[in-house]
ROTOR-666134 format. One line per field, with one value per atom (N, C-alpha, C, O): y, z, x; residue in one letter; atom name. Coordinates in steps of 0.2 Angstrom, whole numbers. Layout:
y: [Y; ...]
z: [Z; ...]
x: [X; ...]
rest: [A; ...]
atom: [CA; ...]
! end
This chain:
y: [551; 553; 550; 549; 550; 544; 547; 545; 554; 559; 560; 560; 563; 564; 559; 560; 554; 548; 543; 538; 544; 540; 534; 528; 539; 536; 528; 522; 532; 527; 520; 515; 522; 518; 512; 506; 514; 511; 506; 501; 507; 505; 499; 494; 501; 496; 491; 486; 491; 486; 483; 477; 484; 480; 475; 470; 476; 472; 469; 463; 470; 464; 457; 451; 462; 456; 451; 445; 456; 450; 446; 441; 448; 443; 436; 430; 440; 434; 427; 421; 432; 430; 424; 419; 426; 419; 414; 408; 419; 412; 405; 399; 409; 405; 398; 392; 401; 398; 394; 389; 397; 391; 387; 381; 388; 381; 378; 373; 379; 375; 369; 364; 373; 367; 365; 359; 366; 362; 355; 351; 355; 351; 348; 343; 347; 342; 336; 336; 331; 327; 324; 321; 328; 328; 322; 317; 322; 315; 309; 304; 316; 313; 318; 323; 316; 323; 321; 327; 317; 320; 325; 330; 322; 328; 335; 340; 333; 341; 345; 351; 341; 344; 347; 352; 343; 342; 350; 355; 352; 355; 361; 365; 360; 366; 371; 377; 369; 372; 379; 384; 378; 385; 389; 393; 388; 393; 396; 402; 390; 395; 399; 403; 397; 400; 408; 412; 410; 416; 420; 426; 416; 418; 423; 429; 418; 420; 426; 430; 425; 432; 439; 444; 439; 442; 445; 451; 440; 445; 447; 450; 445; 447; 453; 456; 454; 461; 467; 472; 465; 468; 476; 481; 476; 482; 488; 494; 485; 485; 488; 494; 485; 486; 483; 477; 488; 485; 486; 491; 481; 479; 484; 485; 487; 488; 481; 475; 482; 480; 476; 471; 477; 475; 468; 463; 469; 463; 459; 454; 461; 456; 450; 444; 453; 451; 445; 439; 446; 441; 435; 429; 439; 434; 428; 423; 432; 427; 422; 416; 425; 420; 415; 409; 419; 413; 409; 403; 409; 405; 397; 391; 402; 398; 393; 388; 395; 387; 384; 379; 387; 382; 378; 373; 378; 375; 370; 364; 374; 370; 362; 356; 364; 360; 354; 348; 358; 351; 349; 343; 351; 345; 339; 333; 343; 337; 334; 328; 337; 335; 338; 340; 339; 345; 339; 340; 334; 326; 327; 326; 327; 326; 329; 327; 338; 341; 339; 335; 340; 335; 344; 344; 348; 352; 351; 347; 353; 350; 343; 343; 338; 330; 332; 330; 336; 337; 341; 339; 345; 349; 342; 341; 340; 334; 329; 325; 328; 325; 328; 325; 334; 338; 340; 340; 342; 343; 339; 340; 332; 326; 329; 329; 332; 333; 327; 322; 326; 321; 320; 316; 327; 328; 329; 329; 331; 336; 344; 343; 348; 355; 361; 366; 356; 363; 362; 368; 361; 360; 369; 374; 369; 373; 380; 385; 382; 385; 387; 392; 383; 385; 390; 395; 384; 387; 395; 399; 396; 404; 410; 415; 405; 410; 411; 417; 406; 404; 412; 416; 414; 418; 423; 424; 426; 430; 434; 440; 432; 435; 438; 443; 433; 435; 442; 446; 441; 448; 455; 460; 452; 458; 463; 468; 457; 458; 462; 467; 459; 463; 468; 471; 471; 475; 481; 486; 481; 484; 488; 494; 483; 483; 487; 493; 485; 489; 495; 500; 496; 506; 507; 509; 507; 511; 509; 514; 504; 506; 508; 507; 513; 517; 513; 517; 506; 502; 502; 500; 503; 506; 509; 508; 514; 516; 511; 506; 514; 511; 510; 515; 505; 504; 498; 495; 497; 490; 485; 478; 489; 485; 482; 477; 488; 486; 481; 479; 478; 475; 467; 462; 469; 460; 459; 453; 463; 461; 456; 450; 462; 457; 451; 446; 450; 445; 438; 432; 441; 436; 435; 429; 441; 437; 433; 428; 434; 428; 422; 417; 421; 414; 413; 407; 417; 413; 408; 402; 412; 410; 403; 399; 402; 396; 391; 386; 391; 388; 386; 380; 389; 388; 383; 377; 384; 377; 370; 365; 371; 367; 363; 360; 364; 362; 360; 354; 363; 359; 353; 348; 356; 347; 342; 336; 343; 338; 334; 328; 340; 337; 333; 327; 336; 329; 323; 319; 322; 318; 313; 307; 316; 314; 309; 303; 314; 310; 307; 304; 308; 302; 298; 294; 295; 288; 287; 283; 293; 292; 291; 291; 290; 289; 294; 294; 298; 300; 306; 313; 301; 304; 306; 310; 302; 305; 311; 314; 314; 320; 325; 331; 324; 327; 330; 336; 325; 327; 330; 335; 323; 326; 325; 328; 319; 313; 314; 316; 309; 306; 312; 311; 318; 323; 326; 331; 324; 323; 331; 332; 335; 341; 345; 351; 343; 346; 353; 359; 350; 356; 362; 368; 360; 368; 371; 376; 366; 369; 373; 379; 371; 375; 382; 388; 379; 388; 391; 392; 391; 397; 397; 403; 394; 396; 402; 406; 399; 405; 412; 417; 412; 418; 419; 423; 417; 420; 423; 426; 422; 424; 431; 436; 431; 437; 443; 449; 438; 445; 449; 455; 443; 444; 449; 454; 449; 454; 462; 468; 461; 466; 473; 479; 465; 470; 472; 477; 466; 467; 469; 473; 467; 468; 475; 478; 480; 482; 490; 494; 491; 497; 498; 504; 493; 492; 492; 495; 488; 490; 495; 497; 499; 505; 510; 513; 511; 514; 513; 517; 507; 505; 507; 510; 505; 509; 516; 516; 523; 527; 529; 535; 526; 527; 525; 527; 522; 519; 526; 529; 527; 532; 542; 546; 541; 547; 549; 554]
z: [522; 527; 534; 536; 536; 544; 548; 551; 546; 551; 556; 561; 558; 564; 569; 575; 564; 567; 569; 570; 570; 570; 577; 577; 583; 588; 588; 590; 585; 588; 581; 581; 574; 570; 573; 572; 576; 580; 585; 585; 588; 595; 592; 594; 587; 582; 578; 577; 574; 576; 581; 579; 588; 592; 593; 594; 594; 594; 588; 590; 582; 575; 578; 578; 580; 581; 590; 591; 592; 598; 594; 596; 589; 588; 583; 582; 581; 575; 581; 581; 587; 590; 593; 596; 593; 598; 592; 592; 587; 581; 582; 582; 582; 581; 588; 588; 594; 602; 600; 602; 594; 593; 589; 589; 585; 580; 583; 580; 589; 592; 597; 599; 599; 603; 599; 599; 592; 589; 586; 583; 585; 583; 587; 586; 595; 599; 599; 600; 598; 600; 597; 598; 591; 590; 588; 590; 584; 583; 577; 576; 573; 566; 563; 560; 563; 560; 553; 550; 549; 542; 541; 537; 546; 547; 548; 545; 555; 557; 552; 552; 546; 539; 538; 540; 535; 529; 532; 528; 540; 538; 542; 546; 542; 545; 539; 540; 533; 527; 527; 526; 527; 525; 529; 526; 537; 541; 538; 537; 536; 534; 528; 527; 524; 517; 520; 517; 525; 527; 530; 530; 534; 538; 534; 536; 527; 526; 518; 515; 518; 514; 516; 512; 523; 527; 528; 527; 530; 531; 524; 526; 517; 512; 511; 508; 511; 510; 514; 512; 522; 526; 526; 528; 523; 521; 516; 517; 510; 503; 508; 507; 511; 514; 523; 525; 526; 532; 535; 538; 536; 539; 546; 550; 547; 553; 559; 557; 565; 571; 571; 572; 570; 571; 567; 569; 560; 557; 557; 554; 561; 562; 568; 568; 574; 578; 577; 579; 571; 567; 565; 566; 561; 559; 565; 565; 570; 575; 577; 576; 578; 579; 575; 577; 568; 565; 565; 567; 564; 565; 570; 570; 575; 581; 579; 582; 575; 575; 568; 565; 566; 561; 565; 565; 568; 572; 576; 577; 580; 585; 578; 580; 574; 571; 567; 566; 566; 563; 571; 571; 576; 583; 584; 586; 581; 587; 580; 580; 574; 567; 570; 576; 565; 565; 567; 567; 567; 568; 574; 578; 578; 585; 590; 596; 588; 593; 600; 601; 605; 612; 614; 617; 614; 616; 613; 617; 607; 602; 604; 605; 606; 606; 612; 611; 618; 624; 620; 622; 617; 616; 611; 615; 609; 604; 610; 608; 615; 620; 624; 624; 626; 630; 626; 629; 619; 614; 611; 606; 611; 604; 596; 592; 598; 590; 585; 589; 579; 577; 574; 572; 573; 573; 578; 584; 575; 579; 575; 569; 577; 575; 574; 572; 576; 577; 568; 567; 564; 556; 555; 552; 557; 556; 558; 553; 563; 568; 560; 558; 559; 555; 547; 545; 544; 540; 539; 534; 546; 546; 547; 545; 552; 552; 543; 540; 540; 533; 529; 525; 531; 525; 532; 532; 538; 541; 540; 537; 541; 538; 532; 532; 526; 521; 518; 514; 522; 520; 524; 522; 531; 533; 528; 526; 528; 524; 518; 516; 514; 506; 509; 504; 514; 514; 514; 510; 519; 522; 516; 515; 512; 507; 502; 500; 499; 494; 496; 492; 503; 504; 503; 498; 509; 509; 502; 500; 498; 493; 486; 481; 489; 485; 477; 472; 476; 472; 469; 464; 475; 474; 482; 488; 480; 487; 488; 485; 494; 498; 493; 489; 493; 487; 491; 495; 488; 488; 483; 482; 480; 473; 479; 480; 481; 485; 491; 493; 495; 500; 497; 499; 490; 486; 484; 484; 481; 479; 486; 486; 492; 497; 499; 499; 499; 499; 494; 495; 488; 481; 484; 485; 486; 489; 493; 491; 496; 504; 502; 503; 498; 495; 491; 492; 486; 483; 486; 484; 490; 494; 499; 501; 500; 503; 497; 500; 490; 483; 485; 487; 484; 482; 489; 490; 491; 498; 497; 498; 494; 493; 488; 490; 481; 476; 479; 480; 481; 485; 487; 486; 493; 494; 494; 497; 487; 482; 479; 480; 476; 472; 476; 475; 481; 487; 486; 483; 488; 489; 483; 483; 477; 471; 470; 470; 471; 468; 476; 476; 480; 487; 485; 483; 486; 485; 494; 495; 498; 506; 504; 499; 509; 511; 511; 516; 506; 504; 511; 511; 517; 522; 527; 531; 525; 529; 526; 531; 521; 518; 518; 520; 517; 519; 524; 526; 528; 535; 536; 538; 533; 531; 535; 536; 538; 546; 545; 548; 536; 536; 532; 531; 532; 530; 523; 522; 518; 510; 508; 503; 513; 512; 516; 517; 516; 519; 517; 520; 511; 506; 507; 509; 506; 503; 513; 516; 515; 522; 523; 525; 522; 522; 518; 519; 514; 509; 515; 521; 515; 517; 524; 524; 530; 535; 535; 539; 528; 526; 524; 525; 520; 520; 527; 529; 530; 537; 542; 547; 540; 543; 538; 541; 533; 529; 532; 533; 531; 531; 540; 541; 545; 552; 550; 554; 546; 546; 543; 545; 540; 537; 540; 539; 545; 550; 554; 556; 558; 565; 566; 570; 564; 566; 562; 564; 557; 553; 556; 553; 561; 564; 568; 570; 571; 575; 571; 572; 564; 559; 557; 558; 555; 551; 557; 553; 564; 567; 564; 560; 568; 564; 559; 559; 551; 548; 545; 541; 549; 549; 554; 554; 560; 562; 556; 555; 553; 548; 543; 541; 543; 537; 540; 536; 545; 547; 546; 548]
x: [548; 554; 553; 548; 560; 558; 564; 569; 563; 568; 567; 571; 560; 555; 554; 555; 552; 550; 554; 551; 562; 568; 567; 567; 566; 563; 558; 560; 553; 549; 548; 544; 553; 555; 559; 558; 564; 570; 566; 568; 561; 557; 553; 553; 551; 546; 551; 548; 559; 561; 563; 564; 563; 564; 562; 564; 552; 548; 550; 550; 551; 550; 555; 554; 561; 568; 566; 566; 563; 558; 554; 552; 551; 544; 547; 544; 553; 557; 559; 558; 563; 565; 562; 565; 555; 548; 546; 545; 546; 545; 552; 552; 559; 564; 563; 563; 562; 561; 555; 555; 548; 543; 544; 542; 547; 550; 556; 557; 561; 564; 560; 561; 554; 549; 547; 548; 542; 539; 542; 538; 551; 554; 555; 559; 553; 557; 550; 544; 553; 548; 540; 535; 542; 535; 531; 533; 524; 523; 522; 520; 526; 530; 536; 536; 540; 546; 544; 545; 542; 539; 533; 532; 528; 522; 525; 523; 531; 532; 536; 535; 541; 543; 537; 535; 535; 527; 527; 529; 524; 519; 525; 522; 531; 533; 534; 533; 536; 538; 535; 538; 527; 524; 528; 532; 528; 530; 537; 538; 542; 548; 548; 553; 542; 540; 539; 543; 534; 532; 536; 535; 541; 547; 552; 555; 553; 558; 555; 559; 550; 547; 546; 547; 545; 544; 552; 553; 558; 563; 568; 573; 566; 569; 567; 571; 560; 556; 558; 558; 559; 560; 562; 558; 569; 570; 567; 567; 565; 560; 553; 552; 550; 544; 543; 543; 542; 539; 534; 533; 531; 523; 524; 529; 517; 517; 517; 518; 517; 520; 515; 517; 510; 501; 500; 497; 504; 505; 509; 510; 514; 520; 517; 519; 513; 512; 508; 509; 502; 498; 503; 503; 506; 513; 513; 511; 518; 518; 513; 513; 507; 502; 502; 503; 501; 499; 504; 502; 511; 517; 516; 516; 514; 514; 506; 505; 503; 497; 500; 497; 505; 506; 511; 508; 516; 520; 517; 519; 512; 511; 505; 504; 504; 501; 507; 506; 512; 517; 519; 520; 520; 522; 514; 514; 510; 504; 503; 503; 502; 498; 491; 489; 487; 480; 475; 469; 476; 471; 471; 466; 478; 478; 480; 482; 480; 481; 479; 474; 481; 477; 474; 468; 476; 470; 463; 459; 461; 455; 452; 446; 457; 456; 449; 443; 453; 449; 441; 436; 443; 436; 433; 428; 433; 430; 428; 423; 431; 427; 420; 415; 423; 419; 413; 407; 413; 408; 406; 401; 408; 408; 405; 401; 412; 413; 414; 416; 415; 417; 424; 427; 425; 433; 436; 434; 444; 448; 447; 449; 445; 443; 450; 450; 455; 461; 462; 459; 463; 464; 460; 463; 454; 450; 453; 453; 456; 459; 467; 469; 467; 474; 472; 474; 466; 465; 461; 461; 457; 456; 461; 462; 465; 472; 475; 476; 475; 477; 473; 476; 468; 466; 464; 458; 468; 468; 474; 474; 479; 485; 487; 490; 486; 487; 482; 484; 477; 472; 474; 474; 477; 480; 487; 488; 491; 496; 494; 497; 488; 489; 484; 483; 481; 479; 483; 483; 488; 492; 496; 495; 500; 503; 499; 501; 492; 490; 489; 490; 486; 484; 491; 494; 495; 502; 506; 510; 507; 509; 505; 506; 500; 497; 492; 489; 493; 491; 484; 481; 481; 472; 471; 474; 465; 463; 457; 456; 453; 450; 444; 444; 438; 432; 430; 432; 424; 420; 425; 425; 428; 434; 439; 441; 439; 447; 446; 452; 441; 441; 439; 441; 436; 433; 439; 441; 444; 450; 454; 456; 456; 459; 457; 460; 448; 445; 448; 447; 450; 450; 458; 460; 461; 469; 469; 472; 468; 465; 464; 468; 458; 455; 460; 463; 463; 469; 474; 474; 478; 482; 481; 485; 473; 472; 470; 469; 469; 467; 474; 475; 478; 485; 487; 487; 487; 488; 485; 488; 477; 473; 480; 485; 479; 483; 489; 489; 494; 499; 499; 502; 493; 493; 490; 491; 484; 483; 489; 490; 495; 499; 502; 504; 504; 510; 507; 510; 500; 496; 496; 497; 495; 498; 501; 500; 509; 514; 519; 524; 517; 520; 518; 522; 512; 513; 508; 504; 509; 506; 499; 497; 496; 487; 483; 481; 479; 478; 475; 475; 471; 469; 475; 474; 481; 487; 490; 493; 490; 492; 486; 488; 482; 476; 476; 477; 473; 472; 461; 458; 460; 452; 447; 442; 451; 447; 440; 435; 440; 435; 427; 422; 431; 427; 425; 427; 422; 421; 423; 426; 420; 421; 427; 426; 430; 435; 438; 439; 440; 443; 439; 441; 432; 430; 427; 428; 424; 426; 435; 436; 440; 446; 445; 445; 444; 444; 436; 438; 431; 426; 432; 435; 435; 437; 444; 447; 446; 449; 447; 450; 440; 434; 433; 437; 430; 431; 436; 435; 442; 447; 450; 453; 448; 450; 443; 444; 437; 433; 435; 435; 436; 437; 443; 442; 447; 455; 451; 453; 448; 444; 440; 441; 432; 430; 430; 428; 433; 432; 440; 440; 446; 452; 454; 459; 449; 448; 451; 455; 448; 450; 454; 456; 456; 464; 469; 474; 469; 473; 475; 481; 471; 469; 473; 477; 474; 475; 483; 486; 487; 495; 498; 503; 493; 493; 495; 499; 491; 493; 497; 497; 499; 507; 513; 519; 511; 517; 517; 522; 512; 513; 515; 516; 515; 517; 526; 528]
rest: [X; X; X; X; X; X; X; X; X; X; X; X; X; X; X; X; X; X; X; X; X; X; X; X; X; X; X; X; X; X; X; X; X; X; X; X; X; X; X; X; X; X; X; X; X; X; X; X; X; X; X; X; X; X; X; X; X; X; X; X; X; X; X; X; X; X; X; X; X; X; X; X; X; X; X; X; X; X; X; X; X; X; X; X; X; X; X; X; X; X; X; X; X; X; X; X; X; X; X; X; X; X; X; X; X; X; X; X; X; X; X; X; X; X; X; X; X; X; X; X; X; X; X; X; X; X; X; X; X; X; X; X; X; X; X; X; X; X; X; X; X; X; X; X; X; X; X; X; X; X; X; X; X; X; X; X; X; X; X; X; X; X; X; X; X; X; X; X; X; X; X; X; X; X; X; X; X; X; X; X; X; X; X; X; X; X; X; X; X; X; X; X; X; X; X; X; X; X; X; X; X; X; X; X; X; X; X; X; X; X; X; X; X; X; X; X; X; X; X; X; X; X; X; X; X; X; X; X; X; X; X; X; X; X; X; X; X; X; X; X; X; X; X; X; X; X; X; X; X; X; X; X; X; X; X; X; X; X; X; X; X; X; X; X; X; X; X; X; X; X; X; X; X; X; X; X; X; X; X; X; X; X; X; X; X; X; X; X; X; X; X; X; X; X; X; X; X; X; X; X; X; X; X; X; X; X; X; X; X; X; X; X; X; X; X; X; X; X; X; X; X; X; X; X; X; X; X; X; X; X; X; X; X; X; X; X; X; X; X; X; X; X; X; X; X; X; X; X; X; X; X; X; X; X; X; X; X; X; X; X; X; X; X; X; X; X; X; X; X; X; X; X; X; X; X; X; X; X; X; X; X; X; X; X; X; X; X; X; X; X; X; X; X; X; X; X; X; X; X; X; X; X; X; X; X; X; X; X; X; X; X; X; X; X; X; X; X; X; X; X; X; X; X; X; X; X; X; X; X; X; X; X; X; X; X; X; X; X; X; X; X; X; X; X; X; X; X; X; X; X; X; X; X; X; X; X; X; X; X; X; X; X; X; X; X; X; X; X; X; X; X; X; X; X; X; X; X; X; X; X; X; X; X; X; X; X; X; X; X; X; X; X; X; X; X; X; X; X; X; X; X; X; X; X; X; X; X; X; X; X; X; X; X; X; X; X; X; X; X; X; X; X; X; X; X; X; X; X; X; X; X; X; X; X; X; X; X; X; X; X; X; X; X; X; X; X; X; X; X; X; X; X; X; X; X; X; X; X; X; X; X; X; X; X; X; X; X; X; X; X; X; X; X; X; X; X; X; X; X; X; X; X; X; X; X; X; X; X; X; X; X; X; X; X; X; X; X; X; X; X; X; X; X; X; X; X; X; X; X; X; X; X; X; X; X; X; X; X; X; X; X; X; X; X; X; X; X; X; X; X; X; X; X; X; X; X; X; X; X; X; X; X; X; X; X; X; X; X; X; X; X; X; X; X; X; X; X; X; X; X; X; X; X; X; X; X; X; X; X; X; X; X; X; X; X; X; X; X; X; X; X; X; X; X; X; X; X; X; X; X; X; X; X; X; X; X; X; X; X; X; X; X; X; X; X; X; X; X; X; X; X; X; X; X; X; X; X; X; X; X; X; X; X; X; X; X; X; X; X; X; X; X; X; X; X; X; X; X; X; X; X; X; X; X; X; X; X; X; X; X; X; X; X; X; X; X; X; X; X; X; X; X; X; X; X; X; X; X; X; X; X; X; X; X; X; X; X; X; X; X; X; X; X; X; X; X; X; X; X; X; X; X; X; X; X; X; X; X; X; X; X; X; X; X; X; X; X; X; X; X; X; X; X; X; X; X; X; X; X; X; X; X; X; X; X; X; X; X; X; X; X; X; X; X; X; X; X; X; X; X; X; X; X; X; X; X; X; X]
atom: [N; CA; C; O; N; CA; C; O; N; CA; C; O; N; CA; C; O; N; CA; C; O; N; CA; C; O; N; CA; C; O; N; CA; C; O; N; CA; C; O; N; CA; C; O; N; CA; C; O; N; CA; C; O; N; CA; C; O; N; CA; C; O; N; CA; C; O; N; CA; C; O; N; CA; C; O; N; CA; C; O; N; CA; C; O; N; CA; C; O; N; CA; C; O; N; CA; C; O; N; CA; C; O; N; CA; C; O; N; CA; C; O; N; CA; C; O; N; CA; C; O; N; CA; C; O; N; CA; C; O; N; CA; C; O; N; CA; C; O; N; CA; C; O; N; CA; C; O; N; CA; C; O; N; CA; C; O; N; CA; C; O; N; CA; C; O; N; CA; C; O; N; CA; C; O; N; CA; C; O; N; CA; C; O; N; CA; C; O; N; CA; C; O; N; CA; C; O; N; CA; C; O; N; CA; C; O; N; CA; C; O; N; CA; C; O; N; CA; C; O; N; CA; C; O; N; CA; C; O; N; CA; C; O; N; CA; C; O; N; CA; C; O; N; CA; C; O; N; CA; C; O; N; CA; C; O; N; CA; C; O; N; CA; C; O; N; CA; C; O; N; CA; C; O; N; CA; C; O; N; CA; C; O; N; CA; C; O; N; CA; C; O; N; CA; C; O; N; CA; C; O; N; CA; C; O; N; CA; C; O; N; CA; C; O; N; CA; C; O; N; CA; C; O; N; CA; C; O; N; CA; C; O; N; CA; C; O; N; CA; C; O; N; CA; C; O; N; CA; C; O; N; CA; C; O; N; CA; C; O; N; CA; C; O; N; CA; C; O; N; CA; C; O; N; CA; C; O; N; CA; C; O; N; CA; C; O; N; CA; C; O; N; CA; C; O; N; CA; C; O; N; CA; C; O; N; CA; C; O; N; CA; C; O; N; CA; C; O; N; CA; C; O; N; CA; C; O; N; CA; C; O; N; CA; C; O; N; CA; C; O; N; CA; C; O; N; CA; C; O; N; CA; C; O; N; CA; C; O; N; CA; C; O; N; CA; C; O; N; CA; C; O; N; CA; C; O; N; CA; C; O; N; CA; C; O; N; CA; C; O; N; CA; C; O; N; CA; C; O; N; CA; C; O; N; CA; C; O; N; CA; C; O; N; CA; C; O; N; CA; C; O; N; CA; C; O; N; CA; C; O; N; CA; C; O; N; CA; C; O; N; CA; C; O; N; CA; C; O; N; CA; C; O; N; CA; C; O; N; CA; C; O; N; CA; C; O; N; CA; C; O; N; CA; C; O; N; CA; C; O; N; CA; C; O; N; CA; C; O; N; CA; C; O; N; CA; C; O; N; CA; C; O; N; CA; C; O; N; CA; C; O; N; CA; C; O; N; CA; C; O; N; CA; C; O; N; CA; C; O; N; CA; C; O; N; CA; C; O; N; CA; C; O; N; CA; C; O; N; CA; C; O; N; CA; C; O; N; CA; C; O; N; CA; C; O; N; CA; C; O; N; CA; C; O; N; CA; C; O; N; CA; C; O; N; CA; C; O; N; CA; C; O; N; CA; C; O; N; CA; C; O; N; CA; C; O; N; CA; C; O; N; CA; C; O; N; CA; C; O; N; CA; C; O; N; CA; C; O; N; CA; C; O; N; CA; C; O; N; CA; C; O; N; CA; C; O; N; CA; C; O; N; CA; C; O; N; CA; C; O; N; CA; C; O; N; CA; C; O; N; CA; C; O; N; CA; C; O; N; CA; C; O; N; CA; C; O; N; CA; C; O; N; CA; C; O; N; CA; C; O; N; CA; C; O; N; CA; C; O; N; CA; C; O; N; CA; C; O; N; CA; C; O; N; CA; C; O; N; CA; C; O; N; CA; C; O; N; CA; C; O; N; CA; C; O; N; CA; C; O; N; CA; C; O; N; CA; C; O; N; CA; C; O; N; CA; C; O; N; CA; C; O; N; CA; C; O; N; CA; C; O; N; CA; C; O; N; CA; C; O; N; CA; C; O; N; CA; C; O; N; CA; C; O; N; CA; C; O; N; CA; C; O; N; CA; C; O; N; CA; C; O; N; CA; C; O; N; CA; C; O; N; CA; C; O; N; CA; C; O; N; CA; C; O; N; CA; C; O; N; CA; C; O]
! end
C-alpha cells in the first residue's frame, strides 16, 4: 500500500523524471561531434537498451532512487565512451601519460560499471520481489548475474566482429591486449562485488524506504 507514503512517492518520481531528464541532455552532447558517429552508434545502443528497460518496467516495478542514480552514472560512461571511443578518451590519454600506462584505462572504467549496475539492479529486484531471501546463495547468484550480463556483451561483440567485416581491434577496442576479454569480465566481478559490499549498506537503507 503507498497510501501513507503518497508524499514522499510523488518526491521520488521527480528525481527519476530529473535523472531521465540528464541522461537525455548526456546523450544530446555525446552526439555532437564525436570521434566516429559509427563508434558513437556502436556503443550508444547499450545505453538505450537500459534506458528503455528501465522505462517500460517502470510502472510494473520501481527501483529505488539509489539505483536510478547508478543508472545515471553509468549511462554517462557509456556515452561519454561512444563520443571519445574507450581507446581515446583524452582524460585517460592524460593519465597514460602521467603514469605510462600502456593503454587507455577508461574501457576498464565501463566495464566495472558493466557489472556494478546490473548487480545492484537484480539485487534490488530479487529481495523486494520476494524471489529469494538473503544467503550465501543469494549474493553468488547476483554475482553469476553480473558476470552474466557482461559474457553477454563479450559475445555480442565477438559477433559484430564476425560478421562486419571491421578490424577486429576496431570493434574490440583491445589496444593490443590478448587478454582483454577476460580482464572485462573480472572488472565486471569487481563492480558487482563493489555493489554488494561496499555500496552494500547504502543500498540496503533505499531499499527499505521502498518497502515501507
Amino acid at each position: 500500500m503507498r497510501s501513507s507514503n503518497d508524499f514522499n512517492y510523488k518526491t521520488e518520481k521527480k528525481k527519476h523524471i530529473m535523472l531521465l531528464k540528464l541522461c537525455f541532455l548526456v546523450y544530446i552532447w555525446s552526439a555532437i561531434n564525436p570521434n566516429s558517429y559509427l563508434v558513437w552508434f556502436l556503443n550508444s545502443i547499450p545505453t538505450l537498451m537500459l534506458v528503455s528497460i528501465v522505462l517500460l518496467t517502470y510502472k510494473k516495478f520501481t527501483f529505488s532512487t539509489f539505483v536510478y542514480f547508478m543508472i545515471f552514472i553509468h549511462v554517462t560512461i557509456l556515452l561519454t565512451g561512444a563520443k571519445y571511443s574507450y581507446q581515446l578518451n583524452p582524460l585517460f590519454d592524460k593519465f597514460t601519460e602521467i603514469f605510462n600506462f600502456s593503454r587507455n584505462h577508461f574501457d576498464r572504467v565501463g566495464h566495472f560499471a558493466q557489472g556494478l549496475t546490473p548487480a545492484l539492479m537484480a539485487k534490488e529486484l530479487l529481495l523486494r520481489m520476494g524471489y529469494i531471501k538473503r544467503s550465501k546463495m543469494f549474493y553468488f547468484i547476483v554475482m553469476c548475474i553480473a558476470l552474466a550480463v557482461s559474457a553477454s556483451y563479450e559475445l555480442l561483440e565477438f559477433s559484430f566482429a564476425m560478421l562486419s567485416g571491421y578490424p577486429i581491434d576496431f570493434v574490440l577496442a583491445y589496444q593490443g591486449d590478448v587478454w582483454d576479454t577476460q580482464w572485462d569480465m573480472i572488472m565486471a566481478l569487481c563492480g558487482a562485488g563493489t555493489a554488494l559490499v561496499v555500496l552494500g549498506p547504502l543500498h540496503d537503507k533505499y531499499i527499505k524506504k521502498m518497502d515501507k
